[in-house]
N, C-alpha and C positions, 0 to 999 in steps of 0.2 A: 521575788526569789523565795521559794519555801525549802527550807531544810527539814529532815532529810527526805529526799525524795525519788522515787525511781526513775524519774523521767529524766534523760540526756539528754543535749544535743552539740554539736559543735560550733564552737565559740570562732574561734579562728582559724582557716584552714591552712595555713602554714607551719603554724606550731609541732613539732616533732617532739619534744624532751621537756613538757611544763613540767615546774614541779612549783610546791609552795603556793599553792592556789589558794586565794583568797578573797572576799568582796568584800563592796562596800554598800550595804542595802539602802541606806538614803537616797545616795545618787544610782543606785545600778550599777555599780563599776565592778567589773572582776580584775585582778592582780595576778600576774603569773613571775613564776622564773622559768627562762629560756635558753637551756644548758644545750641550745648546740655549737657548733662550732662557728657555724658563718654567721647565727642570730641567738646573739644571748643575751641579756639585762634581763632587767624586769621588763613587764608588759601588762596595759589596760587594755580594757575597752568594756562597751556597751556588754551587758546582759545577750544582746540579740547580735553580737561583735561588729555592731557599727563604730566608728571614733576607736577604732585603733590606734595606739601612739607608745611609744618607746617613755618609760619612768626615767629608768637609768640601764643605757646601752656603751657607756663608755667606763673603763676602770673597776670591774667587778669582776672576778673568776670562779668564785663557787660558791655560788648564794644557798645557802643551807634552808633558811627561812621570810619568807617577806606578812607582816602581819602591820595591820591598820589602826592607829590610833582614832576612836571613833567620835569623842572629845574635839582633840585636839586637831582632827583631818589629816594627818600624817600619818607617812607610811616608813617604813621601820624596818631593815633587813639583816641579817652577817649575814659576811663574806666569810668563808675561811679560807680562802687566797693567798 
């Protein structure tokens, strides 16, 4: 993953409302927040969005920020809910 760079592509094609996008370039992981209605928590997956999987999809309402402890391997977000 090179920052910054012009080149996109789509990560996962469900996603409507990411916000708070973030990675983790060790392992390739991208971080999302998923402010829609029927699918929101956070969200990983692969660089190439293989290994899709839910962070935290239960008890959050308005994730403002999700950011990676690069140390420590955790990951870190408010809610302001």
């Amino acid at each position: 993953m090179a920052f910054p760079s012009r080149d996109y592509k789509l990560i996962y094609p469900s996603v409507t409302q990411a916000h708070a996008i973030t990675g983790y370039v060790e392992d390739g992981f991208i971080f999302w927040n998923e402010m829609s209605k029927d699918h929101g928590g956070i969200f990983k997956a692969m660089e190439d969005g293989a290994n899709h999987q839910a962070v935290v999809a239960v008890g959050v309402e308005v994730i403002e920020d999700v950011e990676i402890d690069w140390i420590g391997r955790h990951v870190y977000f408010t809610d302001a809910g």
